[in-house]
Every structure is written in structure tokens, then in C-alpha cells.
Residue frames as qw, qx, qy, qz and C-alpha x, y, z in Angstrom:
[[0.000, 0.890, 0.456, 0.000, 0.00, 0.00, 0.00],
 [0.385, 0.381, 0.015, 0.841, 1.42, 3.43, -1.08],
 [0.254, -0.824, -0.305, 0.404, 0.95, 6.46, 1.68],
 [0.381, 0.462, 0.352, 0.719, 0.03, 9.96, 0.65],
 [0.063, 0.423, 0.564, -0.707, -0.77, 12.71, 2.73],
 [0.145, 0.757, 0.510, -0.383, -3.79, 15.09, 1.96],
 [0.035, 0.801, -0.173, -0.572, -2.18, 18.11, 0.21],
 [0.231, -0.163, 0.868, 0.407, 0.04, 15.66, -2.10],
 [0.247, 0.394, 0.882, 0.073, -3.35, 13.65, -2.92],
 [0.259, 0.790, 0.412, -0.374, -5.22, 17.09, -3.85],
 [0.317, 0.812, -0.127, -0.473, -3.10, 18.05, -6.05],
 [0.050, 0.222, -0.903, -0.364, -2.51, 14.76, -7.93],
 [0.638, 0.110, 0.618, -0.446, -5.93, 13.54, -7.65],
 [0.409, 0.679, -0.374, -0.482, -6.31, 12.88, -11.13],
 [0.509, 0.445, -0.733, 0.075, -3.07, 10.51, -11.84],
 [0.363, -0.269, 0.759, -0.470, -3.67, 8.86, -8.18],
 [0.769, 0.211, 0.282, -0.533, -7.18, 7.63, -9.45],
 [0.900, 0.232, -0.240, -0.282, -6.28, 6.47, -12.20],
 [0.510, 0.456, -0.729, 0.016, -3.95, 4.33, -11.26],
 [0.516, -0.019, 0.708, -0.482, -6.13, 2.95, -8.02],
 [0.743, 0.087, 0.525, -0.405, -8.09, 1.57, -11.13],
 [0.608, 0.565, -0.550, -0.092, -5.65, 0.79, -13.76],
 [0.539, 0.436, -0.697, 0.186, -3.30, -0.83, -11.63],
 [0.676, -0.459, -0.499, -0.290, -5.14, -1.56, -8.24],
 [0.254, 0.419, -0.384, 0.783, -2.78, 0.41, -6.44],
 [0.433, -0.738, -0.442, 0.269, -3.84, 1.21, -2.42],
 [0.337, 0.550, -0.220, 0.732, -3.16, 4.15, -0.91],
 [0.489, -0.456, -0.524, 0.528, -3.14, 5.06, 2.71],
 [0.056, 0.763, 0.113, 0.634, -4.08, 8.97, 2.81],
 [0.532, -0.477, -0.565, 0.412, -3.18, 10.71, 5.82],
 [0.004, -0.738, -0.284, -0.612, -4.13, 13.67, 7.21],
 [0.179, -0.443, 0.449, -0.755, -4.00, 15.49, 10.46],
 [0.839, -0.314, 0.236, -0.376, -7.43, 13.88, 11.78],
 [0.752, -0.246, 0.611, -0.036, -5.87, 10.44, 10.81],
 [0.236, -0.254, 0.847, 0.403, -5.91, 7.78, 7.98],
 [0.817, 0.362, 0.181, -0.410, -8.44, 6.82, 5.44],
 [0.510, -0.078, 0.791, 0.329, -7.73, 4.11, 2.55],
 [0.630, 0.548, -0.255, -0.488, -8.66, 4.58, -1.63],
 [0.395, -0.096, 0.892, 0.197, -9.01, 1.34, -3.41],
 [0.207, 0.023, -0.694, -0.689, -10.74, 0.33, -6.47],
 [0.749, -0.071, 0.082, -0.654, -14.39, -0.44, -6.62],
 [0.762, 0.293, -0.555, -0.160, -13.26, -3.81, -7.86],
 [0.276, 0.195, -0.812, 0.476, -10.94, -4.14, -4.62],
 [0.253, -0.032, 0.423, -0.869, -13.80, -2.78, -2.07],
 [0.785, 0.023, -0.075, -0.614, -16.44, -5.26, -3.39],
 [0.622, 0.208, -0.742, 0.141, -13.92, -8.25, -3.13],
 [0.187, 0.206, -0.737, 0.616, -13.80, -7.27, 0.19],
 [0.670, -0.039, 0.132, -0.729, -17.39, -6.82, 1.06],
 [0.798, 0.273, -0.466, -0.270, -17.59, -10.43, -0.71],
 [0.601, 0.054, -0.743, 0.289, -15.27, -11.77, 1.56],
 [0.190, -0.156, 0.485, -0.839, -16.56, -10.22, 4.46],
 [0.614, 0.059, -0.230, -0.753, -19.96, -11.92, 3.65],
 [0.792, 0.045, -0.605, 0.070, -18.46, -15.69, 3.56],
 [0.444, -0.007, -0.689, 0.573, -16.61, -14.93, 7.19],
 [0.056, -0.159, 0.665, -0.728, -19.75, -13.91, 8.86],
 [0.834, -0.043, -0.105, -0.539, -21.64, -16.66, 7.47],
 [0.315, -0.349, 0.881, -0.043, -19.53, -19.74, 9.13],
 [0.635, 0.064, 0.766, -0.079, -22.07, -22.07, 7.93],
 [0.546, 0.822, -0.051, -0.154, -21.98, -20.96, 4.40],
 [0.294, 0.809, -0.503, -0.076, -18.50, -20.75, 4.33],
 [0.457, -0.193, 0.868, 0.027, -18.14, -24.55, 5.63],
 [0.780, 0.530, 0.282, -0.177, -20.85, -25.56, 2.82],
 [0.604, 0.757, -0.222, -0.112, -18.55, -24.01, 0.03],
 [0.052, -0.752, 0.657, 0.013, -15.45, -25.84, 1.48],
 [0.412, -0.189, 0.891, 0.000, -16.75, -29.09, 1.42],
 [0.702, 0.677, 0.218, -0.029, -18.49, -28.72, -1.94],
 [0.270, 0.801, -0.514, -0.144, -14.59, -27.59, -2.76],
 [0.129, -0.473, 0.869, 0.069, -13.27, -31.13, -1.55],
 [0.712, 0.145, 0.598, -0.338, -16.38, -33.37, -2.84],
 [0.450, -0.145, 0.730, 0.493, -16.07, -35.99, -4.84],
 [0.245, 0.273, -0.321, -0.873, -17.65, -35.14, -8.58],
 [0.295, -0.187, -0.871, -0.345, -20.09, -37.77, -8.52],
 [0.051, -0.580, -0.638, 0.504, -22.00, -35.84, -5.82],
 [0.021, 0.510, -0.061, -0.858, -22.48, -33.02, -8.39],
 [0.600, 0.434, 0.671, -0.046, -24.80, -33.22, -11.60],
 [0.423, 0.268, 0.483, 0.718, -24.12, -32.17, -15.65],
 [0.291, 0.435, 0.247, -0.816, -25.62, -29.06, -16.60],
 [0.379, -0.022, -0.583, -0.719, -27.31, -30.97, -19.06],
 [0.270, -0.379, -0.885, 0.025, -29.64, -32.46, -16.26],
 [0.019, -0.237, -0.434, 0.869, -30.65, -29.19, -15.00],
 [0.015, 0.724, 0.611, 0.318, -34.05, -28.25, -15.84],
 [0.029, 0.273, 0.167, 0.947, -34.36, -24.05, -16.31]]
């Protein structure tokens, strides 16, 4: 993660952005009051996403042992019916 203060970040805002979503850069922004974080929408919904599986425990055991089951517990998608 790259750290930028306030002043810096106002007067690059521009070239900062894009490259939070070209190149999925972090940045750490700091300021007097404290710290904030810019990431990509892309990064900041991964996380939401994972945040979702770890504070559904029994969800997130389902998908681990549908990751180690054998493939004859699992049906073609040509038997699905639409």
C-alpha cells in the first residue's frame, strides 16, 4: 500500500485515481485527523464479498466441502431443468 498525505493527494488527484483503477494500487491517505484508505471499486467489493463468507460460518463450511467433494455428488448441466 502506497501512503500519501492530503495536500500531495489534492493536487494529484487525477493521476492517483487512475492508477487505483488501472493498476489496483492502495493508498493510505493521511491527514492530520488520521488515515483513510482509496481502493478500487473492484478491490472494495472483493472485500465486502469476503466479508460476507466470514460472517456466514455455515456458508463458508458448505462451500469448502463442496470444494473437496467428490464429482459424482455433483450433476451435468445438461440435467438441469431451467
Amino acid at each position: 500500500m502506497e501512503t500519501i498525505n492530503i495536500t500531495t493527494l489534492r493536487q494529484d488527484i487525477f493521476n492517483v485515481t487512475e492508477e487505483v483503477v488501472k493498476f489496483n494500487t492502495a493508498y493510505s491517505i493521511t491527514s492530520k485527523e488520521g488515515e483513510a484508505v482509496l481502493i478500487s471499486r473492484k478491490e472494495y467489493e472483493t472485500l465486502k464479498e469476503m466479508e460476507f463468507f466470514n460472517n456466514r460460518p455455515e456458508l463458508k463450511q458448505e462451500l469448502l466441502e463442496s470444494l473437496n467433494a467428490p464429482d459424482s455428488e455433483f450433476i451435468g448441466e445438461d440435467e438441469l431443468e431451467w
